[in-house]
Structures are given as C-alpha cells and as structure tokens.
N, CA, C and O atoms as a MOPAC input file, in Angstrom:
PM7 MOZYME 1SCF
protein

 N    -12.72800 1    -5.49100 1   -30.27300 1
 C    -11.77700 1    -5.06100 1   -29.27000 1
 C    -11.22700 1    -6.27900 1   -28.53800 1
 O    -12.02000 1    -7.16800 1   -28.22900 1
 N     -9.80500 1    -6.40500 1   -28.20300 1
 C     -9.37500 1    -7.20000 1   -27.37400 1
 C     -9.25600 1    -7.42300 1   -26.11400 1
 O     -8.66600 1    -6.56800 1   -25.45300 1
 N     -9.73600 1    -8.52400 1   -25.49700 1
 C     -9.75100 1    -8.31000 1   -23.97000 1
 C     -8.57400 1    -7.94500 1   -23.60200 1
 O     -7.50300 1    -8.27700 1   -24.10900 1
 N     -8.84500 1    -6.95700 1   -22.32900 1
 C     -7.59100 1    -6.34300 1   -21.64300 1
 C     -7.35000 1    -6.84300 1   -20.27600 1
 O     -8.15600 1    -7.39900 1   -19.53200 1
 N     -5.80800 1    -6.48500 1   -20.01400 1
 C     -5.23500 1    -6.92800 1   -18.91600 1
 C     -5.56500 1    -6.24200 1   -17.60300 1
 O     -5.43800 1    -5.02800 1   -17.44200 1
 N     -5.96800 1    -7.03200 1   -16.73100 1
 C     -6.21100 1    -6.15500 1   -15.28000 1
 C     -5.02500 1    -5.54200 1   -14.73500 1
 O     -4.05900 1    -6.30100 1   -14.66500 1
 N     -4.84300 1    -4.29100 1   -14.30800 1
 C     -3.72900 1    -3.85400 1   -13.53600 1
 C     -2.70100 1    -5.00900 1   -13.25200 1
 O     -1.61800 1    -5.24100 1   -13.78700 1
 N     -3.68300 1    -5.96400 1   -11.77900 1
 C     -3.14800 1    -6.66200 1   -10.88400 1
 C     -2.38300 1    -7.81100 1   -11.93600 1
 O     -1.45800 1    -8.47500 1   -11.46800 1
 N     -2.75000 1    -7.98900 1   -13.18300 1
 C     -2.18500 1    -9.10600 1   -13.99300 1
 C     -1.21300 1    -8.61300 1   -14.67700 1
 O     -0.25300 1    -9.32500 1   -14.97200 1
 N     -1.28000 1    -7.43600 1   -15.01500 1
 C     -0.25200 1    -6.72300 1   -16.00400 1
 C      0.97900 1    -6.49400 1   -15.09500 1
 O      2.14200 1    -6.76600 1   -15.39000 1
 N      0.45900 1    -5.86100 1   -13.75200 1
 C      1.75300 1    -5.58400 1   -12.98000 1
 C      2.89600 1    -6.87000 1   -12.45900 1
 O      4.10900 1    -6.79000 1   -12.26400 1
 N      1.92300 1    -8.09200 1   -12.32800 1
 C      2.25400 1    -9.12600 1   -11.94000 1
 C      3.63700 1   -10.30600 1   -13.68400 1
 O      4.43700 1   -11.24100 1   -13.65800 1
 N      3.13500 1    -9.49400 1   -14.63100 1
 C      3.55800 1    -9.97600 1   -15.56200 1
 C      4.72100 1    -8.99400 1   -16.09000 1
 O      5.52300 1    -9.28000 1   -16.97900 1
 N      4.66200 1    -7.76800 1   -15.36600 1
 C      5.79700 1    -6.55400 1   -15.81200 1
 C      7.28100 1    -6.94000 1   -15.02100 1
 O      8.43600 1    -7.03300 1   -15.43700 1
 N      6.66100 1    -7.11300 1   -13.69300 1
 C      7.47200 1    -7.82600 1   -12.91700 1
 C      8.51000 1    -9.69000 1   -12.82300 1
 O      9.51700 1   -10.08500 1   -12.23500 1
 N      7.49200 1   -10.30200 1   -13.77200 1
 C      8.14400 1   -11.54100 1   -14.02000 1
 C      9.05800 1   -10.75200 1   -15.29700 1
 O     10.24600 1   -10.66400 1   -14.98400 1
 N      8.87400 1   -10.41900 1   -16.07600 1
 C     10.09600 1    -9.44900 1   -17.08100 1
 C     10.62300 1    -8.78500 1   -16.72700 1
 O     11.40900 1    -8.31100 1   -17.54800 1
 N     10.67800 1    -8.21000 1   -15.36900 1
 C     11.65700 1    -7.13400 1   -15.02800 1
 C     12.66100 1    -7.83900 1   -14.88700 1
 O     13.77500 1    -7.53100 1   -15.31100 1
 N     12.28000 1    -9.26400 1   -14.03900 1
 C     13.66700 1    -9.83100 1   -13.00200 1
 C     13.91300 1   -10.97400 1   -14.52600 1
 O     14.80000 1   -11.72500 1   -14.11900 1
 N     13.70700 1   -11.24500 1   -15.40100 1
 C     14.14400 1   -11.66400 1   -17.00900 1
 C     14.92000 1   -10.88400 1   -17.31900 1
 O     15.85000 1   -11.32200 1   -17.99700 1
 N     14.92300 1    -9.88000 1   -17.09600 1
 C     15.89400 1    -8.43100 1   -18.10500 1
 C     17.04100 1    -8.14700 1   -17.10200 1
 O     18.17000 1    -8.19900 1   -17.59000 1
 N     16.95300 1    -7.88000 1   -15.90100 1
 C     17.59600 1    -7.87300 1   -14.60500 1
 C     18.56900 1    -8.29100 1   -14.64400 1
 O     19.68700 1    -7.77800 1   -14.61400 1
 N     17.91400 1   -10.20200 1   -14.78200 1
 C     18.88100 1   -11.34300 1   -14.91300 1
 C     20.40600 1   -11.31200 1   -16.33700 1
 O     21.61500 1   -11.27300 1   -16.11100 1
 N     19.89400 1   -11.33700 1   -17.31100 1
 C     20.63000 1   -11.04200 1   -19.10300 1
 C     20.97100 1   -10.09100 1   -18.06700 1
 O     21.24100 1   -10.58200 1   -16.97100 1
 N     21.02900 1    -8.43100 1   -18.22100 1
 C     21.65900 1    -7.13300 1   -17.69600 1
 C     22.98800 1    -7.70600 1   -16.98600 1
 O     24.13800 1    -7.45700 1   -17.34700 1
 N     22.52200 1    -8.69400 1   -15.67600 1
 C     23.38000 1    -8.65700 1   -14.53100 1
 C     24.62200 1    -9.95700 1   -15.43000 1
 O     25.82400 1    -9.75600 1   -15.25600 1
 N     24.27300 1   -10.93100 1   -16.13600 1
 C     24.69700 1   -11.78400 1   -16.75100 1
 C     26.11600 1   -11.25000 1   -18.25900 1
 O     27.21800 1   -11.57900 1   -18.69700 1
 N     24.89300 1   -10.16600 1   -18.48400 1
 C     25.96300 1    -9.79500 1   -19.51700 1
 C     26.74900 1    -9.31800 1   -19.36500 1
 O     27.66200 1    -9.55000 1   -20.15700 1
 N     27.06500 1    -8.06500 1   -17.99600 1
 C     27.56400 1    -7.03700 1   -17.76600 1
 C     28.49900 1    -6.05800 1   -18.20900 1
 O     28.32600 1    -5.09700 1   -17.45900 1
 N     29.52900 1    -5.75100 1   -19.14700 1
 C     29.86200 1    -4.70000 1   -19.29000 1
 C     29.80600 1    -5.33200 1   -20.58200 1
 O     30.62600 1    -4.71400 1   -21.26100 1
 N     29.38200 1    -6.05800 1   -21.14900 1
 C     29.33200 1    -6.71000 1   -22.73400 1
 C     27.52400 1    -6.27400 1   -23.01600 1
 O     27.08700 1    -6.27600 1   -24.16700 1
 N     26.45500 1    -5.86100 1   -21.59700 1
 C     25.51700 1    -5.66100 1   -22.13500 1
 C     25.24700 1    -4.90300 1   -23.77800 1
 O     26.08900 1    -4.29000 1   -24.43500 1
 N     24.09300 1    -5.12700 1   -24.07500 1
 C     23.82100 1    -4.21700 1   -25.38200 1
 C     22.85400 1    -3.38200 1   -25.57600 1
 O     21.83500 1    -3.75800 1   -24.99500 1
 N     22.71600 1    -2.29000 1   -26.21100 1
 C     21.78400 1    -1.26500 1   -26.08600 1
 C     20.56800 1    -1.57700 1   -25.87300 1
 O     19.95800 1    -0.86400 1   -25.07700 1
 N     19.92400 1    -2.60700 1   -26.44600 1
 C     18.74400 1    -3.58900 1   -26.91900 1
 C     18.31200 1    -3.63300 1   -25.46700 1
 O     17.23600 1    -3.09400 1   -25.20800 1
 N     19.15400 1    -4.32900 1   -24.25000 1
 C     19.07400 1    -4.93200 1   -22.85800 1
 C     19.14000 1    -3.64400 1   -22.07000 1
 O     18.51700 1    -3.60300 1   -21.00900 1
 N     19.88500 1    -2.49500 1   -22.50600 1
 C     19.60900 1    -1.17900 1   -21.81200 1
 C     17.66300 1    -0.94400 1   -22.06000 1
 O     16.73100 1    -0.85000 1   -21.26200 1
 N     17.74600 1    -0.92500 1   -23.42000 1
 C     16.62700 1    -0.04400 1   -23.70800 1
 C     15.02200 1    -0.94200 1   -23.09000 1
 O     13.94100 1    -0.37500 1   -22.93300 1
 N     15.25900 1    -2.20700 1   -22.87200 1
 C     14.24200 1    -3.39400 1   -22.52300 1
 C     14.29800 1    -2.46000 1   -20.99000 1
 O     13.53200 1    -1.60000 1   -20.55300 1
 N     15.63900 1    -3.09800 1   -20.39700 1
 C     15.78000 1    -2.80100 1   -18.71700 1
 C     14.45500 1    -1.25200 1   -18.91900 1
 O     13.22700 1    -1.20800 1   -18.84900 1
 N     15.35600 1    -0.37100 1   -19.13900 1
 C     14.80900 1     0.88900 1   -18.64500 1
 C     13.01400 1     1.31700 1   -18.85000 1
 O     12.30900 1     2.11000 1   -18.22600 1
 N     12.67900 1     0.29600 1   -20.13000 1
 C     11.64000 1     0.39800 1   -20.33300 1
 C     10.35900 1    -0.50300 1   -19.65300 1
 O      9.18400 1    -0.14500 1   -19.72600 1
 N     10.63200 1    -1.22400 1   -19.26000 1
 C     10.27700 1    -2.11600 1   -18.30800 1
 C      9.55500 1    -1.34800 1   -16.70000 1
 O      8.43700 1    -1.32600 1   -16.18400 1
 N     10.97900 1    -0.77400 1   -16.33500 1
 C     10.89300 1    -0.08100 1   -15.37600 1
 C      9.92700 1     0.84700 1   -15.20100 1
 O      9.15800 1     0.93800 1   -14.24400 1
 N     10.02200 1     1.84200 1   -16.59500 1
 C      9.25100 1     3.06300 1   -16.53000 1
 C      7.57600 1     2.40700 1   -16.66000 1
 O      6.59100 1     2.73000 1   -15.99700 1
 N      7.66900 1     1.59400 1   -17.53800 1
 C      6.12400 1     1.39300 1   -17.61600 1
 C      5.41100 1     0.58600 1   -16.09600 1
 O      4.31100 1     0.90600 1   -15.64400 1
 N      6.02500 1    -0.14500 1   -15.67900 1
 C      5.22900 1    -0.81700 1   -14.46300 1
 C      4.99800 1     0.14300 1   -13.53900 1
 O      4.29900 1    -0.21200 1   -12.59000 1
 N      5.52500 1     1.64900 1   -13.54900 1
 C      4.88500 1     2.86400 1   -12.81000 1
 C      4.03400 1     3.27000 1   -12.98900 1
 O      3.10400 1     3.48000 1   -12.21100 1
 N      4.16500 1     3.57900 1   -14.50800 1
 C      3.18700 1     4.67800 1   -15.38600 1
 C      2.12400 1     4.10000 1   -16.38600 1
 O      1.53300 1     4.83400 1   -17.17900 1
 N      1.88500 1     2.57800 1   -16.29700 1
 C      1.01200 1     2.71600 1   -17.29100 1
 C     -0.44300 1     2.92800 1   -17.01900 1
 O     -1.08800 1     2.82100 1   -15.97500 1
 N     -0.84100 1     3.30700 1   -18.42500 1
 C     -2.12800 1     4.03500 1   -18.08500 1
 C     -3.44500 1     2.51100 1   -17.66600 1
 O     -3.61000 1     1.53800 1   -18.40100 1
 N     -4.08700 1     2.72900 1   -16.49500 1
 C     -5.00400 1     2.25900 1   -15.91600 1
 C     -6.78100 1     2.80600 1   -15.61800 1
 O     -7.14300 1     3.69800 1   -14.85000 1
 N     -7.45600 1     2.12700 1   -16.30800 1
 C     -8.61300 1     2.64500 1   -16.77900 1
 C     -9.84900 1     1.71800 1   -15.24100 1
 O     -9.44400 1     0.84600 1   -14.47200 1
 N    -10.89300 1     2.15100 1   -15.26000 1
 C    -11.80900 1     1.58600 1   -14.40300 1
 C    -12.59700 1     1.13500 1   -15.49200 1
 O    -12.82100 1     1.83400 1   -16.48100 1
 N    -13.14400 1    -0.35000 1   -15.28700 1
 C    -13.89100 1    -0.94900 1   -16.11000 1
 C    -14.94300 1    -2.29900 1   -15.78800 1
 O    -14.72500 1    -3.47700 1   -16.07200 1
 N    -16.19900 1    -1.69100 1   -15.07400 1
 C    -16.78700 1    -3.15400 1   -14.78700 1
 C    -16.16400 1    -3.71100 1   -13.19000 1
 O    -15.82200 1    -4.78400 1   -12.69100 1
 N    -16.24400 1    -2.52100 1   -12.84300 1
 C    -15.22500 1    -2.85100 1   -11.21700 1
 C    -14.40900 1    -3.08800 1   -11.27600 1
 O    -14.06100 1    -3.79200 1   -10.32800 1
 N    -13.34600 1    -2.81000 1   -12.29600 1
 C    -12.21200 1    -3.34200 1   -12.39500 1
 C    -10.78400 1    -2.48500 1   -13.14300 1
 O    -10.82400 1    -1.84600 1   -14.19400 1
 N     -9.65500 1    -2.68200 1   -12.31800 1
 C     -8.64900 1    -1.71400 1   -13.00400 1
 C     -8.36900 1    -2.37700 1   -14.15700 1
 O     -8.45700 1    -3.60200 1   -14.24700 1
 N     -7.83600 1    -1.21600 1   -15.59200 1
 C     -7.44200 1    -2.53300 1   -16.75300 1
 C     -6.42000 1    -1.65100 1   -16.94200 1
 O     -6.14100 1    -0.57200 1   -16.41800 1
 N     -5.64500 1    -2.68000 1   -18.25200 1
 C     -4.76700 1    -1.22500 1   -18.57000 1
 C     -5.26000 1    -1.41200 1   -20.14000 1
 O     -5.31900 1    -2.28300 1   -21.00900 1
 N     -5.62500 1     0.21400 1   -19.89000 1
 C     -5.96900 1     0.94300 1   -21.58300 1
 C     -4.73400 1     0.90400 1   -22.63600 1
 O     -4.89200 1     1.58500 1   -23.64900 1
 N     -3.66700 1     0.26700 1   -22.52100 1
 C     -2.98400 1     0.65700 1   -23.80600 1
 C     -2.64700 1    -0.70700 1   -24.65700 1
 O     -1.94500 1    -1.68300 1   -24.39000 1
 N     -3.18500 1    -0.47000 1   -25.42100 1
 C     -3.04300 1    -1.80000 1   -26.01400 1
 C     -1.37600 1    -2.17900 1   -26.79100 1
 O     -0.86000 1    -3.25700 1   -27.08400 1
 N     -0.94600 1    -0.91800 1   -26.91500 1
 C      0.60500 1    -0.78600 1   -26.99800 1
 C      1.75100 1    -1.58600 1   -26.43200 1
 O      2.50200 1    -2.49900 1   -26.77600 1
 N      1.44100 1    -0.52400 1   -25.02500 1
 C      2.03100 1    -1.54800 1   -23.74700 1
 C      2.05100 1    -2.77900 1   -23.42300 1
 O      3.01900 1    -3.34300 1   -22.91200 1
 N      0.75400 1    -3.40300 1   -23.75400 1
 C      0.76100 1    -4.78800 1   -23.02300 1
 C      1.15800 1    -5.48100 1   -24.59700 1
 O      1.79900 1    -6.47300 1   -24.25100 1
 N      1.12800 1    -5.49400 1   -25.94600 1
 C      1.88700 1    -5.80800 1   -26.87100 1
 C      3.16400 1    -6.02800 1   -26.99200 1
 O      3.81200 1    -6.90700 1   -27.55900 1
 N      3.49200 1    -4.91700 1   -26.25500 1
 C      5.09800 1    -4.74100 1   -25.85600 1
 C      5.89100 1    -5.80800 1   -24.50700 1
 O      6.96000 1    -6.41900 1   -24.51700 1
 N      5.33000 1    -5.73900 1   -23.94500 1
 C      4.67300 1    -5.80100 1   -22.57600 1
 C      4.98500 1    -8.04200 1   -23.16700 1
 O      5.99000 1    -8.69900 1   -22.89500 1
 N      4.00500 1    -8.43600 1   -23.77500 1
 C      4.24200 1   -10.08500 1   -24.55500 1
 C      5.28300 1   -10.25600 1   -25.29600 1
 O      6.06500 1   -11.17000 1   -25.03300 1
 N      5.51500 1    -9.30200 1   -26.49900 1
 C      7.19700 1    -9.48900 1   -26.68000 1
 C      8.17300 1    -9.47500 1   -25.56300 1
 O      8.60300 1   -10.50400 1   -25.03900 1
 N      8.42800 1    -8.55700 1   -25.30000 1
 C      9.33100 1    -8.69400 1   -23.98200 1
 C      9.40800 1   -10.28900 1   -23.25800 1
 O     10.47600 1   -10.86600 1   -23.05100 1
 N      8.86300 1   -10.51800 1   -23.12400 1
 C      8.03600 1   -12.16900 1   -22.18800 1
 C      8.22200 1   -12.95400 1   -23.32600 1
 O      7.93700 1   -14.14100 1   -23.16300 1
 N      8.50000 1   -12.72700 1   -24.09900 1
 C      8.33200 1   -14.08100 1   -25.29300 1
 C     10.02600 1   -13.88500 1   -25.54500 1
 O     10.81100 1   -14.75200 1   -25.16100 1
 N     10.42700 1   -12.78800 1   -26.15500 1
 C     12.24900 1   -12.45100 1   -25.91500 1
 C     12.82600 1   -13.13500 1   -24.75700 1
 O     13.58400 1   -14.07400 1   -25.00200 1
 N     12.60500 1   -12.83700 1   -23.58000 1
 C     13.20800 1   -13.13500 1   -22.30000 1
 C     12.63000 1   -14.42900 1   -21.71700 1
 O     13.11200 1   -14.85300 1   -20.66600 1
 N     11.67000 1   -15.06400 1   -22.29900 1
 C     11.12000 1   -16.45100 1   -22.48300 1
 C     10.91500 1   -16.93600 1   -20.88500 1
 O     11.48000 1   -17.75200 1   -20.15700 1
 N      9.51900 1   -15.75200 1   -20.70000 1
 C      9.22800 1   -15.47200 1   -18.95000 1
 C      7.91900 1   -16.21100 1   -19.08500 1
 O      7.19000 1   -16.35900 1   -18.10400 1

C-alpha cells in the first residue's frame, strides 16, 4: 500500500492547483478549452468532497484516485 496524503497536505496541495488552473482559465479566457473547464471544475469539487479517513490520529485521504489525479494536475499546471 502507498503512503497516503494527510487531509491538511492534500488540501494544501488542491489549493496550490486550484490558483494554477484559475490562473491558464483567467489567461486564456474566451479561447479557454474544455480540458481547463473540466481541470477548473474538478479541482473545485474535490477539495470539498474528498473522502477523508481517520488513521493513527490522523486525517488521510482514502482515495488513491484523487490524489493520482490530484499529481497530474500539479505536474500539467507545473505547481
């Protein structure tokens, strides 16, 4: 199993990609592309909702999906 991300690190790293995607969005503007829609919006939704597990005193986040997603994003937007 792979070590997982604490809440406080994941949220802290959702957020350096939000204002990455933000930035391109606000940059591209009516030339944006679906790609920069679908990043933006997804971004958003997950730094609400992702799923957060208790582990060892500690919040993590259980999806190993997300935070996969979660490093692309950050490696795309080169955060």
């Amino acid at each position: 199993m792979t070590e997982r991300m604490t809440e406080q690190w994941f949220l802290a790293r959702a957020d350096r990609v939000k204002a990455a995607v933000q930035t391109a969005v606000d940059e591209a503007g009516a030339y944006g592309s679906d790609q920069l829609v679908a990043d933006h919006e997804w971004i958003q939704y997950v730094h609400d909702h992702v799923h957060v597990v208790e582990e060892d005193g500690q919040r993590v986040v259980d999806d190993e999906a997300t935070t996969r997603r979660l490093e692309e994003l950050a490696e795309r937007y080169r955060v």
